[in-house]
C-alpha positions as CSV (number, residue, x, y, z in Angstrom):
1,X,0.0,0.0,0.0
2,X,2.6,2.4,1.3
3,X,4.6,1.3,-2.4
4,X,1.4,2.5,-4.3
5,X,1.2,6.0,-2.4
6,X,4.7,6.2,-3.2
7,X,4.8,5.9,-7.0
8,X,1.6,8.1,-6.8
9,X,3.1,10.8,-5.7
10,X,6.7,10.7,-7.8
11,X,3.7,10.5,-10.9
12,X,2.5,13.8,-9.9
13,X,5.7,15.4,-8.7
14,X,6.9,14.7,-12.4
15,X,3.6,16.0,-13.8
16,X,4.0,19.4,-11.9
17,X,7.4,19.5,-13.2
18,X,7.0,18.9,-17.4
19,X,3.9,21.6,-16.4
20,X,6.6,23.7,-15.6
21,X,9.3,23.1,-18.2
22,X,6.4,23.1,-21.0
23,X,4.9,26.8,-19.5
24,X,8.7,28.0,-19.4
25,X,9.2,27.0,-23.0
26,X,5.9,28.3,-24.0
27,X,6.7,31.5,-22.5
28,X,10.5,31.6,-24.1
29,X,8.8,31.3,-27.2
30,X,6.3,33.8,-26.7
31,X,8.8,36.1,-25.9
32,X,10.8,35.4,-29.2
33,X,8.0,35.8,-30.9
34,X,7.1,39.2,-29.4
35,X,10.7,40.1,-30.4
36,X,10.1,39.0,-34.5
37,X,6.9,41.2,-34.3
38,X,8.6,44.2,-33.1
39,X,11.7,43.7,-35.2
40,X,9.9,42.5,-38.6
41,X,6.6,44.5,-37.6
42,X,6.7,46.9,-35.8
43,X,10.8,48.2,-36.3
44,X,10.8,47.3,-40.1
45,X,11.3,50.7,-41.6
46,X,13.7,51.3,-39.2
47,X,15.8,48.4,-39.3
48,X,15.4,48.7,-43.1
49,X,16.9,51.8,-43.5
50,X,19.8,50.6,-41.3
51,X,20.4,47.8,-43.7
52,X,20.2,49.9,-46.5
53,X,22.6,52.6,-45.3
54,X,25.0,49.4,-44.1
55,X,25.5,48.8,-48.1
56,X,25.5,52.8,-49.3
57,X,28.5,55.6,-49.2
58,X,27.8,58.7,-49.5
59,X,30.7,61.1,-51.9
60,X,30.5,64.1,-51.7
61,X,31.9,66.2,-54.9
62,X,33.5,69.9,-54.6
63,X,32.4,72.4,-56.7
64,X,34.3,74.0,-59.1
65,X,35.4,77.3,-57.8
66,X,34.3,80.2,-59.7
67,X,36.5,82.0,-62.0
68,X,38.5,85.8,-61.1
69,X,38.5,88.3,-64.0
70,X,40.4,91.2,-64.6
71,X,38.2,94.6,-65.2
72,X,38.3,93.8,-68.7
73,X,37.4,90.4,-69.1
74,X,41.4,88.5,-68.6
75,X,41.3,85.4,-66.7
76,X,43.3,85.3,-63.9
77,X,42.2,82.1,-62.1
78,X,39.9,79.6,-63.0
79,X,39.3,75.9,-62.3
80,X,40.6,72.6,-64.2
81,X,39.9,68.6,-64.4
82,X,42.6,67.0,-61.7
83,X,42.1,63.3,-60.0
84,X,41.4,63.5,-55.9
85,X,42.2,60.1,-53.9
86,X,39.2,58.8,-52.3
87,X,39.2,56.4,-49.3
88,X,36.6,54.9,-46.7
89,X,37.2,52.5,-44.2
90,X,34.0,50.9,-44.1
91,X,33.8,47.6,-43.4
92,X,37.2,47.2,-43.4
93,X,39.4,45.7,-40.4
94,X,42.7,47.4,-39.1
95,X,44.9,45.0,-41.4
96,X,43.2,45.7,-44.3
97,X,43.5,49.8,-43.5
98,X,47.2,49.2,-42.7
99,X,47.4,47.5,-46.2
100,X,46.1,50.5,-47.7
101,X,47.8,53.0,-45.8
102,X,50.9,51.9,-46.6
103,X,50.3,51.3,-50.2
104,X,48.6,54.2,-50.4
105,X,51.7,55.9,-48.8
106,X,54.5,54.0,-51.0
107,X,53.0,55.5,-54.7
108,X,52.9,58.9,-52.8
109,X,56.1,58.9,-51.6
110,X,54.8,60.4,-48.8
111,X,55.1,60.0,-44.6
112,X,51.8,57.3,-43.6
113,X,51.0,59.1,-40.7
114,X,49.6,62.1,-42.6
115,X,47.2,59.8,-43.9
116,X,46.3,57.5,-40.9
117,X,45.2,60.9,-39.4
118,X,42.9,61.4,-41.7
119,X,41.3,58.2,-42.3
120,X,41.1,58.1,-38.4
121,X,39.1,61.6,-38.0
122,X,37.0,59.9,-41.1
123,X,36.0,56.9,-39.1
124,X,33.6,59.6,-37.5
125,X,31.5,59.1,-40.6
126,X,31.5,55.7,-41.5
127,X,29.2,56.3,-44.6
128,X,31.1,59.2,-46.3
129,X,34.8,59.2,-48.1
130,X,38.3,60.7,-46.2
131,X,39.7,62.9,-49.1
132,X,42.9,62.1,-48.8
133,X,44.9,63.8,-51.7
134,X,43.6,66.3,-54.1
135,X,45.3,67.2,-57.8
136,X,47.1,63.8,-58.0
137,X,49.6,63.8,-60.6
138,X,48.7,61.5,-64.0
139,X,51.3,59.6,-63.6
140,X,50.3,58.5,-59.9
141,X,46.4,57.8,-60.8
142,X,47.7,54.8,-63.4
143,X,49.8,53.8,-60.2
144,X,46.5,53.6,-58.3
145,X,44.0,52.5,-61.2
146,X,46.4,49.7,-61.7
147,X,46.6,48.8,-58.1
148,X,43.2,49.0,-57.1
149,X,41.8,45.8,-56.5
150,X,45.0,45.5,-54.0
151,X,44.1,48.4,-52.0
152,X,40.9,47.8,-50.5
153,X,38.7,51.3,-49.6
154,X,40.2,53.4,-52.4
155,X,38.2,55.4,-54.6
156,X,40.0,57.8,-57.9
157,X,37.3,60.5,-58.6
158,X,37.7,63.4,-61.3
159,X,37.2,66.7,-59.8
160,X,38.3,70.2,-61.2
161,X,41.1,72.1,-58.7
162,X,42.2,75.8,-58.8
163,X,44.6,77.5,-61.2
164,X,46.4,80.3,-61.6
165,X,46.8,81.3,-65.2
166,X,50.1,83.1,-64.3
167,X,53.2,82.3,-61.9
168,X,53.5,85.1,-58.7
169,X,51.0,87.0,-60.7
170,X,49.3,89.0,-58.2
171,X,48.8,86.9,-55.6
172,X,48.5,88.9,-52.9
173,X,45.5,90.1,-54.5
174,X,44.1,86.7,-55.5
175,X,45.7,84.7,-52.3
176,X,45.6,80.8,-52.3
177,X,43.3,78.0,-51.1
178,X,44.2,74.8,-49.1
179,X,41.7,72.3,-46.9
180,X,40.1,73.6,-44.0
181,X,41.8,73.6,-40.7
182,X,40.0,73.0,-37.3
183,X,40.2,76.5,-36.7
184,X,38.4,77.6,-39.8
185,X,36.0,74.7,-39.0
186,X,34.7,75.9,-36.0
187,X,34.2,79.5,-36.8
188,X,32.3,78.5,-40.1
189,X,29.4,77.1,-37.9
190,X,28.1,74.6,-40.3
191,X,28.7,76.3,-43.7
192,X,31.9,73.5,-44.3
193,X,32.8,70.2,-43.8
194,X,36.1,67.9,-42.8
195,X,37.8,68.1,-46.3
196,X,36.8,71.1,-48.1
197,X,38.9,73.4,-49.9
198,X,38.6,77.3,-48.8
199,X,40.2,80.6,-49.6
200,X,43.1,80.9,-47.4
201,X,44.4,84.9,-48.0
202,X,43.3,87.2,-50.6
203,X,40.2,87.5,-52.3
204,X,40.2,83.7,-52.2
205,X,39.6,84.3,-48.6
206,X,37.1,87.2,-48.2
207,X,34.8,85.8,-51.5
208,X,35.2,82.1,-50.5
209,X,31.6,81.8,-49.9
210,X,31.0,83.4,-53.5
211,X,33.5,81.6,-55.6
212,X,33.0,78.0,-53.5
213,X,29.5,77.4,-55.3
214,X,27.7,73.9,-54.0
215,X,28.7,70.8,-53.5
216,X,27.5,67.6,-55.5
217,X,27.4,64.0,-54.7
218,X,26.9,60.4,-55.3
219,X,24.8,57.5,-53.3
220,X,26.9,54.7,-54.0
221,X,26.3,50.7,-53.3
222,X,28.8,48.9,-52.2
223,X,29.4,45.3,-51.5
224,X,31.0,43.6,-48.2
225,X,34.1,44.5,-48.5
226,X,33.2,48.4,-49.8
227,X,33.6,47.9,-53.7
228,X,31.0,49.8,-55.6
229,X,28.6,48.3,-57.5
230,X,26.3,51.1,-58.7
231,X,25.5,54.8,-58.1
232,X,21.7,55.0,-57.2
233,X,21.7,58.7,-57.2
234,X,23.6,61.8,-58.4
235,X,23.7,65.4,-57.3
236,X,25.9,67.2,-60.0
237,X,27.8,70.6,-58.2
238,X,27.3,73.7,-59.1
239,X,30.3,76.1,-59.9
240,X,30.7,79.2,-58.0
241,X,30.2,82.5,-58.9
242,X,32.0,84.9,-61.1
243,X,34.4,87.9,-59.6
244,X,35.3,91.0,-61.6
245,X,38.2,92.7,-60.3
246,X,39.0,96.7,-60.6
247,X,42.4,95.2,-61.6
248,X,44.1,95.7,-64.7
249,X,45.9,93.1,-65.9
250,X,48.3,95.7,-68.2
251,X,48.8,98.1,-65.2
252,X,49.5,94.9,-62.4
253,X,52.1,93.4,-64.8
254,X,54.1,96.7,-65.7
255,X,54.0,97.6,-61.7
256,X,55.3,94.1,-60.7
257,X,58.7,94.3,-63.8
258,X,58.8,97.7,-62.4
259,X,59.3,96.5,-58.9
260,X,61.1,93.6,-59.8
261,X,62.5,91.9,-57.2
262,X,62.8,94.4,-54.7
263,X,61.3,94.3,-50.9
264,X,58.2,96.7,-51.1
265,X,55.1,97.6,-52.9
266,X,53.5,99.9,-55.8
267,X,49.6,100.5,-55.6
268,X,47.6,102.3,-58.3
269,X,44.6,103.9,-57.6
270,X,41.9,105.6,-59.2
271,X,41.2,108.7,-57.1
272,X,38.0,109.4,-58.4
273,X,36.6,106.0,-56.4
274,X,39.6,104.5,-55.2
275,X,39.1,101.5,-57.3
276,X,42.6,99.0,-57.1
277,X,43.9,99.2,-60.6
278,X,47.4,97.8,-59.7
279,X,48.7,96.2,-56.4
280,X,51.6,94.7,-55.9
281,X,53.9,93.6,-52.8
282,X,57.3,91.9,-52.7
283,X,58.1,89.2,-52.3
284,X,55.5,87.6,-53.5
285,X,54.9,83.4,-54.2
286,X,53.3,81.4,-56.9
287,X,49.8,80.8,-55.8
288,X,49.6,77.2,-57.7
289,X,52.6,75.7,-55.4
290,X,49.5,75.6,-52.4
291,X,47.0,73.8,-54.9
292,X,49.1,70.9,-55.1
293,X,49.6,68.8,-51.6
294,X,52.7,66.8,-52.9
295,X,54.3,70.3,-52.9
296,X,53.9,70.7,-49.4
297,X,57.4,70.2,-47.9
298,X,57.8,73.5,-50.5
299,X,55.0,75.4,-48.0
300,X,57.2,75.2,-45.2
301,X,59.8,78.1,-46.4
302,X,57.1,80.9,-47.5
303,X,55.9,80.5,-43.7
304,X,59.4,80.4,-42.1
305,X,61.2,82.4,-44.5
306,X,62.6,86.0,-42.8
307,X,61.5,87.4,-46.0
308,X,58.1,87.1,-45.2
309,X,56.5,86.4,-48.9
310,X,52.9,85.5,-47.9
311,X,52.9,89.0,-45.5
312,X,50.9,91.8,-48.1
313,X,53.1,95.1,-47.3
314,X,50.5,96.7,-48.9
315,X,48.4,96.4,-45.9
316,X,49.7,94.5,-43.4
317,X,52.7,96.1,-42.9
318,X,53.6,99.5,-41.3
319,X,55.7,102.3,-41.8
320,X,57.1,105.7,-41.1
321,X,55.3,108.0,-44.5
322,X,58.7,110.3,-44.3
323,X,58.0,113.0,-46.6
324,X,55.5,112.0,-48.2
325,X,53.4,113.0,-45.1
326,X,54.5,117.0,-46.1
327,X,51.4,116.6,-48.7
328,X,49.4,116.6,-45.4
329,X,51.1,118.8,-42.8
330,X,51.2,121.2,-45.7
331,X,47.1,121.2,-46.2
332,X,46.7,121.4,-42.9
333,X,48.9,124.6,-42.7
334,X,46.9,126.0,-45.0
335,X,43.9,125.0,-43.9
336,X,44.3,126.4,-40.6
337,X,46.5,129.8,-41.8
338,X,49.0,129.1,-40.6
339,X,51.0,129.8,-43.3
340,X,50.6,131.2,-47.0
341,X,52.5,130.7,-50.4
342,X,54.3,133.4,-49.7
343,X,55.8,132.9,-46.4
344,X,59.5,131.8,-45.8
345,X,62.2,130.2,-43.9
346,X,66.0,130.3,-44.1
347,X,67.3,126.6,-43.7
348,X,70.9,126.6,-42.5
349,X,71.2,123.0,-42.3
350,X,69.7,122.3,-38.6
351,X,67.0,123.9,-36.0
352,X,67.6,123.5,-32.2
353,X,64.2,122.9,-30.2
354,X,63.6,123.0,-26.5
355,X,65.4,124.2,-23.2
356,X,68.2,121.8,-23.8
357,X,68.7,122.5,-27.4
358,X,68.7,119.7,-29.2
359,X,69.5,119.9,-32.8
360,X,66.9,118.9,-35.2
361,X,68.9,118.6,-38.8
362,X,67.6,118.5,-42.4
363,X,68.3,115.6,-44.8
364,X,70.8,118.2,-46.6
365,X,73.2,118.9,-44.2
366,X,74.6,121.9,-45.4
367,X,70.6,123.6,-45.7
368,X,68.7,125.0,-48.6
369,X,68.9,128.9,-48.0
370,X,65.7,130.9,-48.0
371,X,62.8,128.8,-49.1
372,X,59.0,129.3,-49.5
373,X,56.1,127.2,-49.4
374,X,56.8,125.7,-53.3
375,X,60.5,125.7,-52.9
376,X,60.0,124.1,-49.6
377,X,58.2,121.3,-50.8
378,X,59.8,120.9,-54.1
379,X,63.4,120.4,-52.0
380,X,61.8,118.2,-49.1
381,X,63.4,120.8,-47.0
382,X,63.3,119.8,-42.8
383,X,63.2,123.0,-41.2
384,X,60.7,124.4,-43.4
385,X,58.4,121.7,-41.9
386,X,59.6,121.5,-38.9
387,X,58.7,125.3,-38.1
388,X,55.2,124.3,-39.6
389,X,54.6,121.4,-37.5
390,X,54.8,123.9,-34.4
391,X,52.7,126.5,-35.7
392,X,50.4,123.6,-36.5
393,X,50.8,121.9,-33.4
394,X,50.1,117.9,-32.4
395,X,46.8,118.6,-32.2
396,X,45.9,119.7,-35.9
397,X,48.3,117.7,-37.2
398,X,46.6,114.4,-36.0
399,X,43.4,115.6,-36.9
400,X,43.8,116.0,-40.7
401,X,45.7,113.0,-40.6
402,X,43.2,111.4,-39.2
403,X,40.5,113.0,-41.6
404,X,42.1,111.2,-44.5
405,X,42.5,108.0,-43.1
406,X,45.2,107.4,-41.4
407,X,45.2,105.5,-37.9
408,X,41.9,103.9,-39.4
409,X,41.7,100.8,-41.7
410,X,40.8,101.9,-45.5
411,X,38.2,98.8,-45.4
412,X,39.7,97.1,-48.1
413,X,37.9,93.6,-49.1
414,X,41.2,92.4,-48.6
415,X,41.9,89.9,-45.1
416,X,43.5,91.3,-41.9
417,X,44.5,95.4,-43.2
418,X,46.8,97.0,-39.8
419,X,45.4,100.5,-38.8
420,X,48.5,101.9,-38.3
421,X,49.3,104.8,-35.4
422,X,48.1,108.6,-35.3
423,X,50.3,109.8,-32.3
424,X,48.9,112.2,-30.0
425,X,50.0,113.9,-26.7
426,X,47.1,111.4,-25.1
427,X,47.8,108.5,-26.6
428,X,51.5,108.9,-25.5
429,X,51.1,109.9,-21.8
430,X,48.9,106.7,-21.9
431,X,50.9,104.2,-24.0
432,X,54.4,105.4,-22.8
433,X,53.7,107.6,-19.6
434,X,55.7,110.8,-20.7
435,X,54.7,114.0,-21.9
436,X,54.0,115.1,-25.5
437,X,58.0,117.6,-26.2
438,X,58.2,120.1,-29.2
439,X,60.9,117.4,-30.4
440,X,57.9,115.2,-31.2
441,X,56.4,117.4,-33.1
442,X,58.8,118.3,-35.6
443,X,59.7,114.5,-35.9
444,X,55.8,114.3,-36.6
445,X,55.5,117.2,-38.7
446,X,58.3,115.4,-41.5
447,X,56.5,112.0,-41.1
448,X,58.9,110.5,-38.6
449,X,58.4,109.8,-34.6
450,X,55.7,107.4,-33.5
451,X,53.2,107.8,-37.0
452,X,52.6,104.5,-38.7
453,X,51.1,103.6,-41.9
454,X,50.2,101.0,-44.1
455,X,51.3,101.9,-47.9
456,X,47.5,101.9,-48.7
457,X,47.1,104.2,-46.7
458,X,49.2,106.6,-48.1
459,X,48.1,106.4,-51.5
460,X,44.6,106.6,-50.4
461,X,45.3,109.9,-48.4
462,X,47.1,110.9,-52.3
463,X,43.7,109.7,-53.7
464,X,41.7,112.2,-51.2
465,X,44.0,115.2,-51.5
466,X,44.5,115.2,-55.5
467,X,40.4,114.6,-55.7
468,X,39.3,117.5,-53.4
469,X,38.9,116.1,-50.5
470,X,36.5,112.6,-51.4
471,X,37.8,109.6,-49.1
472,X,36.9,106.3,-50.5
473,X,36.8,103.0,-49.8
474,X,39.8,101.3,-51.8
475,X,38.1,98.1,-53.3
476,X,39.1,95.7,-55.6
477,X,35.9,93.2,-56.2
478,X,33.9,95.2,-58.9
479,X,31.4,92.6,-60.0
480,X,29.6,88.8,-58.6
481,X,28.1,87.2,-61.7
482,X,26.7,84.2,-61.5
483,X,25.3,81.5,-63.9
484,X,24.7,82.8,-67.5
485,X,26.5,86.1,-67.0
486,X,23.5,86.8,-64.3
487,X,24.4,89.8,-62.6
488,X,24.7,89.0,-58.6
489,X,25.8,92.1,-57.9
490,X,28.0,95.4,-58.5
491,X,30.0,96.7,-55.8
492,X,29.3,100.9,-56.2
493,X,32.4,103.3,-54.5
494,X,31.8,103.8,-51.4
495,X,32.3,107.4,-49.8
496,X,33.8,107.4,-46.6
497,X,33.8,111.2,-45.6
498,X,34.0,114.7,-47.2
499,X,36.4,116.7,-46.4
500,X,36.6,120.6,-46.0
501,X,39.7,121.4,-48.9
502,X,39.2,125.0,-50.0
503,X,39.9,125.9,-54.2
504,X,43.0,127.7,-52.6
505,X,44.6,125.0,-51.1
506,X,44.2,122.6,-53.3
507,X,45.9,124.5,-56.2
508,X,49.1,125.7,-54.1
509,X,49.4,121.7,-53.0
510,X,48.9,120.5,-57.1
511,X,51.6,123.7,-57.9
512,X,53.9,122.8,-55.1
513,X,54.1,118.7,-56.0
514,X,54.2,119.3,-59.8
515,X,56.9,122.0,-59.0
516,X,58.7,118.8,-57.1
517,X,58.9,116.2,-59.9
518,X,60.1,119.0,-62.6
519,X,62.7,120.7,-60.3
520,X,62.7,118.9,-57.0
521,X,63.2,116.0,-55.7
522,X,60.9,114.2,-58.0
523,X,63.2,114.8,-61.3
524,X,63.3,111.0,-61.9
525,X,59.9,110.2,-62.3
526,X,59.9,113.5,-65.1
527,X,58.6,112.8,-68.4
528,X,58.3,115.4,-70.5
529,X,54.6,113.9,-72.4
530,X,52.5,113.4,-68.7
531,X,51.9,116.3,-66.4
532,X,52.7,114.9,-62.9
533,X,52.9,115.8,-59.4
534,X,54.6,114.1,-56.8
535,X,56.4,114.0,-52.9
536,X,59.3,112.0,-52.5
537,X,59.9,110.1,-48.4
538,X,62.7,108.4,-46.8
539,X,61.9,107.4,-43.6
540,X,64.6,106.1,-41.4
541,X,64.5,102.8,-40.1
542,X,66.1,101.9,-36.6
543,X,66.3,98.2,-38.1
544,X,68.3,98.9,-41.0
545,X,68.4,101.0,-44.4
546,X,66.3,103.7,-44.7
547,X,62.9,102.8,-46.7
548,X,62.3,105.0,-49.7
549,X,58.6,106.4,-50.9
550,X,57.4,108.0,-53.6
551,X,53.5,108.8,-54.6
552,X,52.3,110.9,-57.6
553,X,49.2,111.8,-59.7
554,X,48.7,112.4,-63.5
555,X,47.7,114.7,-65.0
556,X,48.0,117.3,-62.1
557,X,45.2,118.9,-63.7
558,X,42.7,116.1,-63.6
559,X,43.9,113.4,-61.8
560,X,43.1,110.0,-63.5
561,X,45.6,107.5,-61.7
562,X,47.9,107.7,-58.7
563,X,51.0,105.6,-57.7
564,X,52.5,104.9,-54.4
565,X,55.8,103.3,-55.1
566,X,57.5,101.9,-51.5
567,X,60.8,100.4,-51.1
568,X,61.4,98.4,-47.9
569,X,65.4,98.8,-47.5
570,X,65.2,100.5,-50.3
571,X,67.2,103.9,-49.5
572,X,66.3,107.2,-51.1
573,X,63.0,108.2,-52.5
574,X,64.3,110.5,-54.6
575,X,67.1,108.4,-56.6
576,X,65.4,104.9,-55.5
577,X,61.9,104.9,-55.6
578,X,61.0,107.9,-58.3
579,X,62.7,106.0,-60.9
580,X,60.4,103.1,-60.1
581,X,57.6,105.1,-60.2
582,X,58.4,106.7,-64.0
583,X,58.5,103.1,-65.2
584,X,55.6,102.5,-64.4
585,X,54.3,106.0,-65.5
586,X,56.6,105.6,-69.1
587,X,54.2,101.7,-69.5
588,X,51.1,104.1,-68.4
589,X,52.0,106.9,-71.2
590,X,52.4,103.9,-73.5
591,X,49.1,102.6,-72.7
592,X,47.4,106.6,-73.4
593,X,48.7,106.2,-76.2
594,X,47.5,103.3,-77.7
595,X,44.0,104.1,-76.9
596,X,44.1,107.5,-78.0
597,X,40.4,108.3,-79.3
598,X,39.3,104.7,-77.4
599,X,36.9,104.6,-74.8
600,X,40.0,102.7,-72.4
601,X,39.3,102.0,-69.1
602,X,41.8,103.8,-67.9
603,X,41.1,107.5,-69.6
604,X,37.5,107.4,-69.2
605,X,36.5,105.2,-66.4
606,X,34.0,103.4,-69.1
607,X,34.5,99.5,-69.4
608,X,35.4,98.1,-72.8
609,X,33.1,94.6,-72.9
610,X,30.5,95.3,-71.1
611,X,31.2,92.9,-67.9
């Protein structure tokens, strides 16, 4: 009996248990199943668009940047076809990127660590490409179409890459491009990407968003191991806009053989608008060199070089004026009457100043005699100006100079212009702690002491005198066009101020500068077929060799063009820099010539073609 109850109750303990294991195994499956409706049901188009992204690359394709023009139509950079190296890591182990890398890195003949940086920044995006070298040489793309299937990841795409129609041509004007830093990627905010190409310096730089147009791009399926198979879809770029400059292509190449090789600049402006007809700085650099990255061991010597190639003297650079800052104390004199046409000085050579005497000399040691105001300025003569200045005073003198411009950026579209320094008895009690002396003023009053200025500046302050007192704007973009010849816009001159210059004044200052290049200091810029005023400078330099200026206007009666020629090093202005300056006034003369009767762009401020 007690056998019976037994077996009774090992029957229903098993019974209880296969209850159990059969409602676990029910519920296991009812939980898979639940799991298969929400993945296959519920998550479909989710999981869907996962698989189809896990078999599609995204390339992205660079526009072609937009073409610069010179005022009259001359192409001065445009874009061509060039073969970028493509590369994405997707779905590709560590070997396999090692293989590449250092395949990749033997046809380049370049150091693999440049590229694993960049493939490792990529691995951000798994879906999208790492651009790892743009404008690949011919030769090299065979290399790579040959080697292909042995260098998994790798993609050859034809995209267009900027050129420069000219070696050293103007390129402080047109600047460079190169692929976007960190720096430039955070302060965009969005507007680029990892990989793009932007303006670097020059008008590159302050119309990149203009001549950068938008980007195209390719969905592209790929197999397993990320060879393509087919594009699905296709987003051709759009090239950027157009730029028209206010250079002249004649005018830029005569001032840069006129310059030659030498340290400094030559700017031609228009002084009805201050358009940019010519600007040039030395030494200057072959804009191309930057467009090709197997060139870059070739980058390292324009940034460390004490020459300073890629630094625009134009602008970024600043200088004592010398002399040439007589123009201004002299309108100022004027001006104010302080002094007339007829008023003199006798220069014996020197001028003490102050309780403790200190001798204050002129360039010409043994003096000039009795000058007036035209003689005075036609010799350059130091004690002449020097007795102005202190009729004058700091405070007038820093005023006019500030009136046309100086201490102030022009506004230039041009990237990172210097202000340069307007001294005044405030500013050096604050900056230095010490009183303002007579002694600064007569250093002041003959463009020495503590005034800065940009060359720009100077030939913009020119531009204002010789036009009647009109300070503009120097610009150099004249035109955006866009896609069949659609114009985007015109840039008008831009007025910055009026100022007060009485009928008077202005003729003593045209009389006094054309009396200087036909019996002054000037001579060497003389020709006897252009009417021409002019100021000579030479500013000493505590570094080194004087630096030499010289800025003039034709035709004194109706000013069309002026010329600031500026010689870093470059010793005298009136036997260093004037003869630069009647170069460029002989190729000017030339070019009056053969347009005679013509509407030329230069006489009449009309443009030939219409763009």
């Amino acid at each position: 009996m007690w056998q019976i109850e037994s077996n009774r109750f090992e029957y229903q303990r098993f019974k209880n248990r296969a209850f159990l294991v059969k409602f676990f195994l029910v519920f296991v499956f009812f939980v898979l199943y639940l799991r298969l409706f929400q993945l296959q049901i519920i998550n479909k188009r989710y999981f869907k668009k996962i698989s189809k992204n896990n078999c599609i690359q995204i390339l992205f394709q660079q526009a072609p940047r937009g073409a610069i023009l010179d005022r009259n139509g001359v192409v001065l950079a445009d874009s061509r076809s060039a073969f970028s190296l493509l590369f994405s890591p997707f779905n590709l182990s560590d070997d396999d990127i090692t293989k590449s890398v250092n395949k990749i890195s033997d046809i380049l003949d370049r150091d693999k660590e440049y590229f694993i940086r960049k493939i490792s920044f990529q691995k951000r995006y798994p879906f999208t490409y790492a651009r790892l070298m743009e404008n690949i040489e011919r030769k090299k793309m065979f290399q790579f179409a040959e080697e292909k299937p042995n260098i998994p990841g790798i993609t050859i795409q034809t995209e267009t890459v900027r050129y420069y129609l000219r070696k050293n041509f103007a390129s402080h004007i047109l600047g460079y491009i190169g692929e976007i830093n960190a720096d430039e990627l955070r302060d965009r905010g969005g507007e680029c990407k990892q990989g793009n190409v932007v303006g670097k310096i020059g008008i590159e730089k302050i119309y990149d968003s203009e001549l950068r147009g938008i980007e195209g791009g390719k969905q592209i399926e790929v197999n397993a191991v990320g060879r393509e198979l087919r594009v699905l879809r296709e987003i051709k770029p759009v090239k950027g806009h157009t730029l028209i400059l206010t250079i002249d292509k004649k005018l830029q190449e005569l001032s840069e053989d006129a310059l030659g090789d030498s340290p400094g600049v030559i700017i031609i402006l228009d002084p009805r608008n201050s358009e940019v007809l010519s600007l040039v700085s030395k030494p200057d650099f072959d804009s191309n060199i930057f467009t090709v990255p197997l060139a870059s061991k070739k980058w390292n010597h324009f940034f460390t070089s004490l020459a300073y190639p890629l630094l625009n003297r134009a602008i970024q650079a600043q200088y004592a004026p010398g002399s040439v800052f007589k123009i201004l104390v002299t309108l100022a004199a004027l001006e104010e009457e302080k002094i007339n046409l007829n008023d003199t000085f006798f220069c014996k050579g020197f001028l003490t100043c102050g309780r403790e005497e200190r001798v204050f000399r002129c360039w010409k040691r043994e003096g000039h005699g009795k000058q007036n105001l035209i003689q005075a300025m036609a010799n350059s003569c130091d004690i002449y100006f020097y007795n102005m200045g202190l009729s004058l005073g700091v405070r007038n003198i820093s005023k006019y100079a500030k009136e046309f411009g100086l201490g102030e950026k022009t506004g230039i579209d041009l990237p990172s212009e210097k202000r340069g320094l307007v001294p005044s008895s405030e500013w050096k009690r604050k900056k230095i702690g010490d009183p303002w002396f007579d002694g600064d003023t007569l250093n002041l009053s003959i463009g020495q002491g503590y005034l800065l200025a940009t060359p720009l500046q100077i030939a913009n302050m020119v531009c204002a005198v010789v036009n009647g007192g009109k300070l503009y704007r120097p610009y150099i973009v004249k035109k955006i066009i866009g896609d069949k010849n659609h114009l985007i816009k015109e840039i008008k001159p831009y007025k910055i101020r009026d100022i007060k210059i009485s009928e008077s004044t202005l003729n003593i200052l045209k009389k006094s500068l054309k009396s200087t290049v036909e019996k002054g200091t000037g001579r060497a810029a003389y020709l006897k077929n252009l009417s021409i005023g002019g100021k000579t400078g030479t500013a000493e330099n505590p570094h080194g060799e004087n630096h030499a200026w010289f800025v003039c206007f034709t035709p004194v009666e109706d000013p069309q063009i002026v010329i600031c020629v500026f010689l870093e090093h470059g010793g005298s202005g009136g036997s260093d820099a004037a003869p630069v300056a009647r170069k460029v006034l002989e190729g000017y003369a030339q070019f009056l010539n053969e347009h005679k009767g013509n509407e030329y762009i230069l006489k009449t401020g009309k443009e030939k073609n219409g763009l």
